[in-house]
Residue frames as qw, qx, qy, qz and C-alpha x, y, z in Angstrom:
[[0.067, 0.559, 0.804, -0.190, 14.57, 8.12, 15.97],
 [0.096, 0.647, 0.380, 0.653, 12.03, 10.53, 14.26],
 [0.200, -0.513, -0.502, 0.667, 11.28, 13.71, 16.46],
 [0.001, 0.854, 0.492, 0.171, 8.57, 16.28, 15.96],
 [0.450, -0.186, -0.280, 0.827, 9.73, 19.82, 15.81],
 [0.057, 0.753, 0.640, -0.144, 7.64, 22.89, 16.16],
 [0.354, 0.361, 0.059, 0.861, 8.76, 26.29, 14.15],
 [0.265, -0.457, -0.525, 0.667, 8.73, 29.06, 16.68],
 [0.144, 0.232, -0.024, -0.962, 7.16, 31.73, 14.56],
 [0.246, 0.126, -0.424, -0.862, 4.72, 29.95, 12.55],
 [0.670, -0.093, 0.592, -0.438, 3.51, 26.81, 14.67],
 [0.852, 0.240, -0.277, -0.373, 4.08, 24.92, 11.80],
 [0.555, -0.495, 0.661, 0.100, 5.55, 21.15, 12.68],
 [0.641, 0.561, -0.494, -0.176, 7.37, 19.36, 10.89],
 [0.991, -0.099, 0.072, 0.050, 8.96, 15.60, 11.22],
 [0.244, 0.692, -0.679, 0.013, 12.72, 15.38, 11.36],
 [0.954, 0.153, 0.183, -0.182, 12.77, 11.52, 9.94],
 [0.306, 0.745, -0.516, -0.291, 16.45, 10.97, 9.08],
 [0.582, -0.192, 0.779, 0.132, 16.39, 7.26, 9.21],
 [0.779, 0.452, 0.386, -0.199, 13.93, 7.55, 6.33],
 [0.016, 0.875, -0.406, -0.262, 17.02, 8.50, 4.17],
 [0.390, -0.446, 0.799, -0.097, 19.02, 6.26, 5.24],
 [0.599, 0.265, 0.700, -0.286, 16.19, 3.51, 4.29],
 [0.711, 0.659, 0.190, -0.153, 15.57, 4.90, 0.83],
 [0.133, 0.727, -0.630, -0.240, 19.23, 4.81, -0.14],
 [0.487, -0.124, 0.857, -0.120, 18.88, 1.15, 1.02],
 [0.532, 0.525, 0.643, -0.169, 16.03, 0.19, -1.08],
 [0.620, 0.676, -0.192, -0.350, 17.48, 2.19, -3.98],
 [0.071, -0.413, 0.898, 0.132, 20.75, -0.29, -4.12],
 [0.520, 0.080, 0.846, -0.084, 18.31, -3.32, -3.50],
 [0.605, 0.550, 0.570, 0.077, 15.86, -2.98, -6.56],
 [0.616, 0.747, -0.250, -0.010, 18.02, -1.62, -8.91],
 [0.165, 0.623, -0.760, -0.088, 20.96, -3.57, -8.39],
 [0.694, -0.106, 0.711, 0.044, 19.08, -6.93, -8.83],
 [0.389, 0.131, 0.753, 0.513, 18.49, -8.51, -11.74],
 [0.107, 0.003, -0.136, -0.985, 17.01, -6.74, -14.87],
 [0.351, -0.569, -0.575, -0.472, 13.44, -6.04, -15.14],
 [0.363, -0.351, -0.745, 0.437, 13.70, -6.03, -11.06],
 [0.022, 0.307, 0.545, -0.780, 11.79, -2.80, -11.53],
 [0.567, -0.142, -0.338, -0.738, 8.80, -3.34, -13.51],
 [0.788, -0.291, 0.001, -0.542, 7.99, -5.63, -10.62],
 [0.920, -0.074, -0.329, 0.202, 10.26, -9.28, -9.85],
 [0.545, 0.009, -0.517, 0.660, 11.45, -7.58, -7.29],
 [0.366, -0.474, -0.121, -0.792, 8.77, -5.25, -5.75],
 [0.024, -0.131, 0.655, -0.744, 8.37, -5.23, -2.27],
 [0.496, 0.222, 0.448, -0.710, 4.45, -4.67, -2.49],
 [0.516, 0.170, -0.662, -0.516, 3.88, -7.42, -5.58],
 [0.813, -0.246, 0.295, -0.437, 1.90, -10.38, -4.87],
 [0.950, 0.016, -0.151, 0.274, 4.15, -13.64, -3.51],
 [0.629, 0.280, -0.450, 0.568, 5.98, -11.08, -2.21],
 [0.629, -0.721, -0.264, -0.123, 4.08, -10.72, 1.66],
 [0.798, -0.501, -0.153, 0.296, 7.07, -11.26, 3.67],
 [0.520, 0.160, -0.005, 0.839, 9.14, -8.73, 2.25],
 [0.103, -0.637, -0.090, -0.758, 6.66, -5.67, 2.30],
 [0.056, -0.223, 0.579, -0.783, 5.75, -7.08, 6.06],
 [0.026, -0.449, -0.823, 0.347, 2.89, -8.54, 8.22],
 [0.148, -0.505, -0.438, -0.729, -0.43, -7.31, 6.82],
 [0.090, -0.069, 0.260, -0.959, -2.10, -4.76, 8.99],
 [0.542, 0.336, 0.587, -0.498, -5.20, -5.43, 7.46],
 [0.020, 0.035, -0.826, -0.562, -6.49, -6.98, 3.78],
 [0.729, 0.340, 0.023, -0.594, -9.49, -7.29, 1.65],
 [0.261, 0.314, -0.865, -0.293, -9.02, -11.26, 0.56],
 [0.579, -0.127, -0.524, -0.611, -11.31, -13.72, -0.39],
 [0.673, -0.434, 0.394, -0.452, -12.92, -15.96, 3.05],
 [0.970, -0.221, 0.098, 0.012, -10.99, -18.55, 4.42],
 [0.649, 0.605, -0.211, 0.410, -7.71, -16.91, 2.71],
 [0.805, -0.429, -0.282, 0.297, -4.72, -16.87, 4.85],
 [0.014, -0.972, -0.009, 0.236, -3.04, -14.01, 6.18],
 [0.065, -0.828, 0.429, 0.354, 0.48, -12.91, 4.58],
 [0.619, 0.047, 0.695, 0.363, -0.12, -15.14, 1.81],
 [0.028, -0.031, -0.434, -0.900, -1.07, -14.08, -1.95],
 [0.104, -0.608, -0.760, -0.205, -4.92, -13.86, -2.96],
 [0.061, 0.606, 0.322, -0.725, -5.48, -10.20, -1.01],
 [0.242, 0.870, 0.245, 0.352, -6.86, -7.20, -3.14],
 [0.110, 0.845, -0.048, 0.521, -5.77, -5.30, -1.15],
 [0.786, -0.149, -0.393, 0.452, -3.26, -5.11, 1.66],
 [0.206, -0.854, 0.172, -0.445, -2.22, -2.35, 4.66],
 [0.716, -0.185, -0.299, 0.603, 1.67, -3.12, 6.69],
 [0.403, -0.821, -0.048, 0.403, 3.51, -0.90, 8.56],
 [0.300, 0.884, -0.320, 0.161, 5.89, 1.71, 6.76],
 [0.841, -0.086, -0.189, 0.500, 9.64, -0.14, 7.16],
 [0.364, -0.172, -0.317, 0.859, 10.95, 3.07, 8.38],
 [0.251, -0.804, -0.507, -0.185, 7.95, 4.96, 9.29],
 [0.246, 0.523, -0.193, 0.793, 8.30, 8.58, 9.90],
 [0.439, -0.372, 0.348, -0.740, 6.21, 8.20, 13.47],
 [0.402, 0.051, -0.910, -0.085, 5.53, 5.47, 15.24],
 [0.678, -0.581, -0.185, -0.410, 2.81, 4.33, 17.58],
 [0.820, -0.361, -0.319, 0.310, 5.66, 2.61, 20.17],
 [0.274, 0.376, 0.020, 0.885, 7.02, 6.40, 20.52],
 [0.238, -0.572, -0.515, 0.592, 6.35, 8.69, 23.58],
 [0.063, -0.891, -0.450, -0.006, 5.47, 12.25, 23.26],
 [0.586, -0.048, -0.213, 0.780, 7.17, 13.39, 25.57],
 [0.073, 0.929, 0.357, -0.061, 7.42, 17.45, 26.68],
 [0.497, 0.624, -0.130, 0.589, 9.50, 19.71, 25.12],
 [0.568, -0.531, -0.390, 0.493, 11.89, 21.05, 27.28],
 [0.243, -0.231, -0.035, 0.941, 12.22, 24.45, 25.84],
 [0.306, 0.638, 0.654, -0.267, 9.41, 26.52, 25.08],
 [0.213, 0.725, -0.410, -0.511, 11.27, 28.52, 21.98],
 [0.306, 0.341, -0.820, -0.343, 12.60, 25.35, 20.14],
 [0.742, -0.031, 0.477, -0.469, 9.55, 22.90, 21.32],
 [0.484, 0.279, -0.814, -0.158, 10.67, 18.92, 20.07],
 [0.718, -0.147, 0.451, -0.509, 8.65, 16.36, 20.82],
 [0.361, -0.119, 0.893, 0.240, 8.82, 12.23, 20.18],
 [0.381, 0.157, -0.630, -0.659, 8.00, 10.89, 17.10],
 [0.446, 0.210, 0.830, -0.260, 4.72, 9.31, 18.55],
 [0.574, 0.513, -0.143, -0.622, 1.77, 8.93, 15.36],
 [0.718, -0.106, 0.675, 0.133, 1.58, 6.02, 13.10],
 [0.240, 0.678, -0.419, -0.554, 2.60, 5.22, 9.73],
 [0.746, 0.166, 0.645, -0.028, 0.91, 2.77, 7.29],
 [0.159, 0.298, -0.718, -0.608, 1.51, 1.81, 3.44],
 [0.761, 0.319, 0.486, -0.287, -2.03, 0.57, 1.87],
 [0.188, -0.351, 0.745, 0.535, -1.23, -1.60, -1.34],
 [0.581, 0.267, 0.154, -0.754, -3.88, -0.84, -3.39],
 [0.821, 0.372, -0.140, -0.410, -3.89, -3.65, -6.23],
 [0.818, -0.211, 0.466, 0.264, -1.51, -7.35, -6.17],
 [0.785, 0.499, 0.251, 0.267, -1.17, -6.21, -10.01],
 [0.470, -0.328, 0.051, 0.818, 2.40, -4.16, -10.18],
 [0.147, -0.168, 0.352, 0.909, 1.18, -2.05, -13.39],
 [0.098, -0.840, -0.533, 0.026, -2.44, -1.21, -11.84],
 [0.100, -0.070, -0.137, 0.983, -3.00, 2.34, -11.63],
 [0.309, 0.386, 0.779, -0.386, -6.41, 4.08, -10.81],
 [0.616, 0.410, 0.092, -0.666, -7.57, 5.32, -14.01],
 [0.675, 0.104, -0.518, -0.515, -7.65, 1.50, -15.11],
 [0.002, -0.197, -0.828, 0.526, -8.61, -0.04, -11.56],
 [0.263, -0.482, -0.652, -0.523, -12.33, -0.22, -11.66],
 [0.380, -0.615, 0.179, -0.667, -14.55, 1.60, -9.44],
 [0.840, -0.524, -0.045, -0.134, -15.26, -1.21, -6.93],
 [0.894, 0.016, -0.176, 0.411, -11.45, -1.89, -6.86],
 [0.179, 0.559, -0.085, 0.805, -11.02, 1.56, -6.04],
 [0.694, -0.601, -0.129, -0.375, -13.86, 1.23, -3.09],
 [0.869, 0.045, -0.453, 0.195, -11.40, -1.41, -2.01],
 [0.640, 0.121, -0.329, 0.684, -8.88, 1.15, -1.03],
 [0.231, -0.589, -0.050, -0.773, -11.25, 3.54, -0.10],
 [0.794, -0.469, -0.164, -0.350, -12.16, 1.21, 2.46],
 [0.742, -0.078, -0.385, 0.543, -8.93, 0.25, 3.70],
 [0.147, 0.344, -0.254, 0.892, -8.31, 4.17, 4.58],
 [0.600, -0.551, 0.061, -0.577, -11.80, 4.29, 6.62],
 [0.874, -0.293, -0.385, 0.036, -11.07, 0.90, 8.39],
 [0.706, 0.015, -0.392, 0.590, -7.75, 1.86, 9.45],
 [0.209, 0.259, -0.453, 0.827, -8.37, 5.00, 10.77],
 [0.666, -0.474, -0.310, -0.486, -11.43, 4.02, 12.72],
 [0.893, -0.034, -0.362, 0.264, -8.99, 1.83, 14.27],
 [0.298, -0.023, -0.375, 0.878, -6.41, 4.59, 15.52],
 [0.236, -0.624, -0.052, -0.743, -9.06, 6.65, 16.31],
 [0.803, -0.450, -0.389, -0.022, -9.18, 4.61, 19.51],
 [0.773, -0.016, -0.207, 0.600, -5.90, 5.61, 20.26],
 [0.112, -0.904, -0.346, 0.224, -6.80, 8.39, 22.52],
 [0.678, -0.325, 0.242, 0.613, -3.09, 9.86, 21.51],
 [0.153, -0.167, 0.353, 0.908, -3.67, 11.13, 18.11],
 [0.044, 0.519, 0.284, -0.805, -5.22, 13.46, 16.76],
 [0.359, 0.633, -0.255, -0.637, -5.21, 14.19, 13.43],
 [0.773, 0.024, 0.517, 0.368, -4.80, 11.59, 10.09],
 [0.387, 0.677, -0.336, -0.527, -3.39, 12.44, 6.52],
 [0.769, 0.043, 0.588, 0.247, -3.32, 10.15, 3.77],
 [0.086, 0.749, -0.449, -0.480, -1.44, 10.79, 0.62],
 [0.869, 0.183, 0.392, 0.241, -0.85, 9.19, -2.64],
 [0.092, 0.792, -0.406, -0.447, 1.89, 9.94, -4.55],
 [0.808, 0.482, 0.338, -0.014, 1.75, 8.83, -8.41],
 [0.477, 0.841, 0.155, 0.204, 5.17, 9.19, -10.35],
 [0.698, -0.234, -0.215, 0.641, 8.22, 9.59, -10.11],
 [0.074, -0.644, 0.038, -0.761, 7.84, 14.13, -10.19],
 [0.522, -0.696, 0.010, -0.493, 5.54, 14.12, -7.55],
 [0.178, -0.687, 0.608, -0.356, 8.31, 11.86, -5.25],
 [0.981, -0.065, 0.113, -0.145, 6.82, 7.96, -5.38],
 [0.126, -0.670, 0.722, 0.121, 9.83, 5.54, -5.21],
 [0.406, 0.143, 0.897, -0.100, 7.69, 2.55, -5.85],
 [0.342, -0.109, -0.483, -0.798, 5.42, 2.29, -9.45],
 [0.327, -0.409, -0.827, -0.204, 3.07, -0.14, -7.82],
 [0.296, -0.628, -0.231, -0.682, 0.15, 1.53, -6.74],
 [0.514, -0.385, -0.593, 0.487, -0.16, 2.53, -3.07],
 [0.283, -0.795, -0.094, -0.528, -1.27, 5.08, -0.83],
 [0.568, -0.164, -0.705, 0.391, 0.03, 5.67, 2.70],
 [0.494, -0.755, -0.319, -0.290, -1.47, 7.13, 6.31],
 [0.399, 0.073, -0.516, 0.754, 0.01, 8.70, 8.81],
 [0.420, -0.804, -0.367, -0.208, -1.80, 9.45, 12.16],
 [0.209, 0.608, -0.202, 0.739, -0.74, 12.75, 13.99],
 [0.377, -0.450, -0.590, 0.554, -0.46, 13.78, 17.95],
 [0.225, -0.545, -0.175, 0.789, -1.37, 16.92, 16.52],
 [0.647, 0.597, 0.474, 0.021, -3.37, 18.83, 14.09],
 [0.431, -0.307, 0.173, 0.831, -1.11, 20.33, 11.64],
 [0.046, -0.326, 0.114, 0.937, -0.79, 23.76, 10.20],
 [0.209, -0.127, -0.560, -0.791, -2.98, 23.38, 6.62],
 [0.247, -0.344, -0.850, -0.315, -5.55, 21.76, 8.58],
 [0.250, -0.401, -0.410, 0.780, -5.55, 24.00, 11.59],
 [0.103, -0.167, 0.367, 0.909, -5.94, 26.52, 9.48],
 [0.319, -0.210, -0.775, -0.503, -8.80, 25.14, 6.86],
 [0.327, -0.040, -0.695, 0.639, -10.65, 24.77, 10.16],
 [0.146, -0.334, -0.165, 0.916, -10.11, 28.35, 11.71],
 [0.106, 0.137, -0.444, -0.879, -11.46, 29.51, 8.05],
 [0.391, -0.378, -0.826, -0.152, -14.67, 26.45, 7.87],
 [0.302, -0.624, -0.691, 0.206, -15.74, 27.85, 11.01],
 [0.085, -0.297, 0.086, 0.947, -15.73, 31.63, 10.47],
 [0.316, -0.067, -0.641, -0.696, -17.76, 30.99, 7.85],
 [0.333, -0.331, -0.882, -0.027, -19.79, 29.12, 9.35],
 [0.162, -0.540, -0.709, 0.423, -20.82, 31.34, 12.02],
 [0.073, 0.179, -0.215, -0.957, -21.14, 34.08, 9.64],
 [0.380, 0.170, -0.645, -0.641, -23.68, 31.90, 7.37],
 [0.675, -0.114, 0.582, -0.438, -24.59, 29.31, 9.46],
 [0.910, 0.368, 0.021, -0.191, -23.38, 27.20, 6.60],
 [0.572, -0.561, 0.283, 0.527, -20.90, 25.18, 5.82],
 [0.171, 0.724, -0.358, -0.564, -18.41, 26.71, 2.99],
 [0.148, -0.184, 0.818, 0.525, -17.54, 23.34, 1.36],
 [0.412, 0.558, 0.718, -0.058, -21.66, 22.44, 0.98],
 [0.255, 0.852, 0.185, -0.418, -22.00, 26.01, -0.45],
 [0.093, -0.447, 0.689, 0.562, -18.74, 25.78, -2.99],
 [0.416, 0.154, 0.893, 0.077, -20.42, 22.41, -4.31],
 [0.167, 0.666, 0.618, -0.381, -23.64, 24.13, -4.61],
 [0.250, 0.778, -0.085, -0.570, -22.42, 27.45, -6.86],
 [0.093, -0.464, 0.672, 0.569, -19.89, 25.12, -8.88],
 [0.361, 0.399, 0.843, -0.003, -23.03, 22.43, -9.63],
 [0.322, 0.795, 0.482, -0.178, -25.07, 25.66, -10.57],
 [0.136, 0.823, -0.191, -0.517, -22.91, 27.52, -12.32],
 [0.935, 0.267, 0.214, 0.098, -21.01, 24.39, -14.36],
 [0.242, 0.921, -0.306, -0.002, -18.11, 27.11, -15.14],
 [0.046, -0.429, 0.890, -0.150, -15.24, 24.67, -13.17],
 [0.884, -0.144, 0.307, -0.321, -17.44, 21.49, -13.08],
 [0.015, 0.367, -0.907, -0.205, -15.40, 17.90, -14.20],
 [0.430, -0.192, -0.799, -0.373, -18.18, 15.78, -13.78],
 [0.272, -0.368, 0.395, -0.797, -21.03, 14.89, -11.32],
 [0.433, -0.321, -0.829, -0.146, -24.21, 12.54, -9.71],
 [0.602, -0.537, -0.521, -0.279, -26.59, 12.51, -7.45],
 [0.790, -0.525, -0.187, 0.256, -24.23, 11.79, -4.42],
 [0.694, -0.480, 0.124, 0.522, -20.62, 13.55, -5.65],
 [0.321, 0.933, 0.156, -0.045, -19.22, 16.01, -6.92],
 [0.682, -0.050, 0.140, 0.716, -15.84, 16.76, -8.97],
 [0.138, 0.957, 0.248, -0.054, -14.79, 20.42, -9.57],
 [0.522, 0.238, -0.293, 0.765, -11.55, 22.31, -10.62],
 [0.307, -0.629, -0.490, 0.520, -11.42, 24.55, -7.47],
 [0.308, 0.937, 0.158, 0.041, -11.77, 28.86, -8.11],
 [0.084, 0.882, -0.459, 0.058, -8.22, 29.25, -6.75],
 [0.961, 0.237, -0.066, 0.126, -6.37, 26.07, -8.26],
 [0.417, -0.699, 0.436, 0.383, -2.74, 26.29, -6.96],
 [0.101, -0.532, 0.605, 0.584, -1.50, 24.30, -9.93],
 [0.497, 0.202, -0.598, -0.595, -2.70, 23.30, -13.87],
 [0.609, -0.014, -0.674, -0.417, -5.56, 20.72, -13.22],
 [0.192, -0.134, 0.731, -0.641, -6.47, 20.48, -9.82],
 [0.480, -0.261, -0.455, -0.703, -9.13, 18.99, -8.93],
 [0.407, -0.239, 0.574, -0.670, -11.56, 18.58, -5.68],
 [0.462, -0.185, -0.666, -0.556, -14.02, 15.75, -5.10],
 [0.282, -0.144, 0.711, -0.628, -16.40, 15.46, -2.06],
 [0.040, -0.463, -0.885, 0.033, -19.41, 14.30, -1.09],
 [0.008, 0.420, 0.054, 0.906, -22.47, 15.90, -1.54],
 [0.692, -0.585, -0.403, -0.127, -24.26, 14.78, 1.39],
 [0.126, -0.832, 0.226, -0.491, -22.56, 16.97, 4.25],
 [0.900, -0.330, -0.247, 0.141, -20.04, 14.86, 6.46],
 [0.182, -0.947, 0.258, -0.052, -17.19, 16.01, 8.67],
 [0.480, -0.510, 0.713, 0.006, -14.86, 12.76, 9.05],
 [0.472, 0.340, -0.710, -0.398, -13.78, 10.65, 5.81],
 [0.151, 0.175, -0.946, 0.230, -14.43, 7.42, 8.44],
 [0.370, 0.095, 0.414, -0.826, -17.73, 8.12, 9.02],
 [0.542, 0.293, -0.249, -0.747, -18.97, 7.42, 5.84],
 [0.905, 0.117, 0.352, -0.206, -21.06, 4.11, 4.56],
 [0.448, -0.073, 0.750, 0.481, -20.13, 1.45, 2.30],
 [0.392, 0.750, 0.520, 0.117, -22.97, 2.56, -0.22],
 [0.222, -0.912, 0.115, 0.325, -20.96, 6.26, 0.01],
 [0.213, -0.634, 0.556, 0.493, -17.57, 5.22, -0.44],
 [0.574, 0.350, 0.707, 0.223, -18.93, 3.41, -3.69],
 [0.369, 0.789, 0.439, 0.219, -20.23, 6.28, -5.04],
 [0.068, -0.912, 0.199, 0.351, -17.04, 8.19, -4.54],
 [0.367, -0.367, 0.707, 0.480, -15.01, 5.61, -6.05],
 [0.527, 0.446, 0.580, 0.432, -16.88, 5.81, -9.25],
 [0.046, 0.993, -0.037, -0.102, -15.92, 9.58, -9.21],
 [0.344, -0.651, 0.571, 0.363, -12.33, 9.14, -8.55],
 [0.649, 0.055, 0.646, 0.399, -12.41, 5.96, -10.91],
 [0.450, 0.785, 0.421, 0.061, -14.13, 8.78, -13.65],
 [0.161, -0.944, 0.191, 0.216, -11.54, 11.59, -12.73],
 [0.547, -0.573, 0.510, 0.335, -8.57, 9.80, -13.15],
 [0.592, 0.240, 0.640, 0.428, -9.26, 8.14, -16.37],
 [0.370, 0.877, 0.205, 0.228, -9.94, 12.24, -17.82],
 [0.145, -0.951, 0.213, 0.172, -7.33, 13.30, -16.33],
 [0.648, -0.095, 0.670, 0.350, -5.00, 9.96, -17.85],
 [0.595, 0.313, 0.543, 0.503, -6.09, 11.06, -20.89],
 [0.212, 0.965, 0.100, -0.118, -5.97, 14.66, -20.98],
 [0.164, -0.873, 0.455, 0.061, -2.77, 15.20, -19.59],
 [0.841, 0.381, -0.377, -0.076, -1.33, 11.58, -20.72],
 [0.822, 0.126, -0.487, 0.265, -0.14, 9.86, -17.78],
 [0.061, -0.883, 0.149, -0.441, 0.46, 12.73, -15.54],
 [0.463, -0.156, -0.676, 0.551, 2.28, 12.00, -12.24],
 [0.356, -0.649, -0.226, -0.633, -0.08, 13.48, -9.69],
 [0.026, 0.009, -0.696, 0.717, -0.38, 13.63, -5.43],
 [0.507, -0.521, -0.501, -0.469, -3.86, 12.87, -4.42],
 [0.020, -0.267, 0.482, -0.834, -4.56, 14.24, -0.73],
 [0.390, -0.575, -0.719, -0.010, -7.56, 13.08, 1.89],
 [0.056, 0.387, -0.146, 0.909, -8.56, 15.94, 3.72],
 [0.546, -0.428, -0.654, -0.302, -10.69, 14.77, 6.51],
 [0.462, -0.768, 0.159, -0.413, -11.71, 16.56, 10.38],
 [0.165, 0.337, -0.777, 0.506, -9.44, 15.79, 13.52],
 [0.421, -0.448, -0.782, 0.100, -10.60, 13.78, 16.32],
 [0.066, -0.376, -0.329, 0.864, -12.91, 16.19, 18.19],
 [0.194, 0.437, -0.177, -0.860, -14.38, 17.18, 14.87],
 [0.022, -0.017, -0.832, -0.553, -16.14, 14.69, 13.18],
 [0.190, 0.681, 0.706, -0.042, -19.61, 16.06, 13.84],
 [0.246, -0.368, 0.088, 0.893, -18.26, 19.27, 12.91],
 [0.405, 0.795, 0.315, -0.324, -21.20, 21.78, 11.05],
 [0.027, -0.845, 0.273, 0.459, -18.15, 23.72, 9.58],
 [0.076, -0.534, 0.753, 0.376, -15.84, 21.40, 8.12],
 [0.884, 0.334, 0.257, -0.200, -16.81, 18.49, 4.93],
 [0.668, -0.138, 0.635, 0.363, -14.08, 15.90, 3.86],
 [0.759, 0.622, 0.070, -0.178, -12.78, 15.61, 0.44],
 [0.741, -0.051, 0.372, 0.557, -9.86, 14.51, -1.84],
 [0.125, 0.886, -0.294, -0.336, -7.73, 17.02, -3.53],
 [0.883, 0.268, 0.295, 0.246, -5.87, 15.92, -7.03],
 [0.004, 0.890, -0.308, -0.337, -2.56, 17.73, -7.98],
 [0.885, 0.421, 0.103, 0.172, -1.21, 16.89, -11.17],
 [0.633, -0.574, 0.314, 0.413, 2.49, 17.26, -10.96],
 [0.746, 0.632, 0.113, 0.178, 3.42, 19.07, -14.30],
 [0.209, 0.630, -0.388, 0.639, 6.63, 21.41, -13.63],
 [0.508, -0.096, -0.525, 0.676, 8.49, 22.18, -10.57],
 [0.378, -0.751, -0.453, 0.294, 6.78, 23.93, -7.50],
 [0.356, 0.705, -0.150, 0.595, 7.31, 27.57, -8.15],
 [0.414, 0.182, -0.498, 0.740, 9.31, 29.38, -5.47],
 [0.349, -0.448, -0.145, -0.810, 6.47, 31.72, -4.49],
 [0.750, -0.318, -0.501, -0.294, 4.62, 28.80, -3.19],
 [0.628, -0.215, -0.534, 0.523, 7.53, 27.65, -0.32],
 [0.225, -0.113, -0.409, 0.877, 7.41, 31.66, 0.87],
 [0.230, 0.215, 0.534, -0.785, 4.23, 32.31, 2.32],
 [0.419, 0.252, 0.857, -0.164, 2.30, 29.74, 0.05],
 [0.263, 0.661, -0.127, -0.691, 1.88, 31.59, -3.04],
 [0.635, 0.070, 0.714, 0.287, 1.17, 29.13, -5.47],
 [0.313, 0.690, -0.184, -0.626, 1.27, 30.44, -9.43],
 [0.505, 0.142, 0.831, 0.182, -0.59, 28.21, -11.52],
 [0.289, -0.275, 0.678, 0.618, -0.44, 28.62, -15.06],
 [0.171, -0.177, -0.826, -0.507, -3.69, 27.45, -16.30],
 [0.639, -0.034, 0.375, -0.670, -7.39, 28.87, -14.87],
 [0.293, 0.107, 0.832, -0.459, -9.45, 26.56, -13.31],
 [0.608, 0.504, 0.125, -0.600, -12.28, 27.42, -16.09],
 [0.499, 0.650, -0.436, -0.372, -9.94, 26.22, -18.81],
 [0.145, 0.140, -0.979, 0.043, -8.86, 22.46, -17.15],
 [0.474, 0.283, 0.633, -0.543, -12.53, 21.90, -15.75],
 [0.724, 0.576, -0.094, -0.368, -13.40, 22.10, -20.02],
 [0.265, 0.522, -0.803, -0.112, -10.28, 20.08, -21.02],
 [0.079, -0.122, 0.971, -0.189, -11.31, 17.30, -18.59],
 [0.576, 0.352, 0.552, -0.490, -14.94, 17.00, -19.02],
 [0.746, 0.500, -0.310, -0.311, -14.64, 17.10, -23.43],
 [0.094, 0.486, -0.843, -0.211, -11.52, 14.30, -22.56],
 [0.264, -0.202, 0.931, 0.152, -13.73, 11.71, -22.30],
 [0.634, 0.602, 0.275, -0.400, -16.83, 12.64, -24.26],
 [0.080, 0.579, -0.712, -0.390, -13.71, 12.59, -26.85],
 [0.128, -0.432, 0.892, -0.047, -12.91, 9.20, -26.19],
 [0.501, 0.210, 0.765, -0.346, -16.30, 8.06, -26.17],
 [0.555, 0.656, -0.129, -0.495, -16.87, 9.40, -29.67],
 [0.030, 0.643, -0.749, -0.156, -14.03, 7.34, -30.64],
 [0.343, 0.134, 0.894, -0.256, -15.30, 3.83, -29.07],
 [0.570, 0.459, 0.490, -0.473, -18.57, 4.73, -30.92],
 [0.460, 0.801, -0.213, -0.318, -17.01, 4.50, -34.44]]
């Protein structure tokens, strides 16, 4: 069983999850040692006609009157088969107050963003993007009930660099008894500011990069894409809202529309800048307690996954990234005016 373990100098926790191991050795034997093709998809776990393998759907976006764990979803949210935290997991109290381990309580979901195996989002249309946007608010509205935890992350990982084991698109959630370290942090730092300024820091970032245009990617009315000023690595890139919100679950359906035609815009300059990139896309979004928060404002964080993680980074988070933040904010904003020149000829 997973257990939660708490590093005595830095308070950072961390999951020790060694069934998941275990599990992905499994699942490499199965799809690659059926037949061939079995991994561009006739054998994918999260293809459509194949429900009963990935697991009892959680929740789905499929058409009215469509039965559950059959085909026809858009979109689809099971339980992680070996889920690094589970919701049928105690707590528990540590019994030593130097090495502090606690149960793997917290859940762990796998949203399957598209039935098509060799979707990917910069050629998933915006509303098909909304889709999945809306599976992440539904579901954690849902644990938020669960007086237990605390905290959510959601992660996509795109590619086999950035660590995916699966090509077909997906995204997965994990809800926390606890807020961890980056977000703890991010926070601490949101509210400083805040009572310095009586603003918050992400409305005011938005605000200089909009007016200054030096790191912009692209923009509207409602959202805003930007390479950040201190980009850990080549081609980062932020989008938020600009309408000031603390909790990613908060937000409307008219909202998450008009983020997913950001993301759906982002992805498809970064697809063609960087050609394919493998990438980690991050939700950043307030703990329970915090979602009327002045200080703190949600947003997704893109990390294109070109080279290996220098060393710097693992000791004391030094990240050393190759390419300013001035010079991929211009790469991605001419990649598809490019493209469009192209089309127009």
């Amino acid at each position: 069983m997973s257990e939660l373990r708490r590093d005595p100098i830095t308070g950072r926790w961390v999951v020790i999850a060694p069934e998941r191991l275990r599990a992905r050795d499994v699942d490499a034997v199965h799809l690659r040692g059926g037949p061939a093709g079995a991994i561009d998809g006739d054998m994918c776990p999260f293809c459509e006609g194949q429900e009963s393998i990935a697991g009892p759907e959680i929740l789905a976006w499929r058409p009215p009157g469509s039965l559950h764990n059959t085909p026809g979803w858009t979109v689809r949210v099971v339980a992680n088969r070996e889920p690094a935290l589970r919701v049928e997991s105690s707590l528990g109290e540590s019994s030593s107050a130097l090495f502090q381990t606690l149960g793997g309580l917290g859940a762990h979901e796998v949203i399957i963003e598209s039935p098509r195996h060799d979707a990917s989002w910069s050629t998933m249309g915006a509303e098909e993007i909304q889709r999945v946007l809306w599976a992440w608010r539904e579901r954690m509205r849902d644990l938020r009930r669960d007086f237990r935890l605390r905290s959510f992350v959601v992660v996509k990982n795109h590619g086999e660099a950035s660590g995916a084991t699966l090509d077909h698109p997906h995204s997965q959630l994990v809800a926390l008894p606890m807020v961890p370290q980056h977000l703890d942090a991010a926070l601490a730092g949101a509210r400083t500011y805040h009572q310095a300024t009586t603003h918050c820091v992400f409305c005011d970032i938005a605000t200089q990069e909009v007016a200054t245009e030096r790191r912009m990617v692209s923009s509207d009315e409602q959202t805003v894409a930007f390479a950040p000023f201190a980009s850990r690595v080549p081609f980062e890139t932020w989008i938020m809202p600009r309408l000031h919100r603390a909790a990613f679950d908060e937000e409307t359906d008219s909202s998450l529309a008009a983020v997913a035609e950001r993301l759906s815009d982002v992805m498809r300059r970064v697809n063609t800048t960087l050609v394919s990139p493998a990438f980690t896309l991050l939700l950043h979004t307030a703990p329970v307690g915090e979602e009327r928060s002045a200080a703190y404002h949600w947003h997704l964080e893109i990390l294109p996954r070109l080279g290996p993680v220098n060393g710097l980074a693992f000791d004391g988070g030094l990240y050393v990234n190759p390419v300013a933040p001035e010079e991929s904010a211009r790469a991605l904003r001419e990649a598809v005016a490019e493209r469009s020149a192209v089309l127009l000829h």
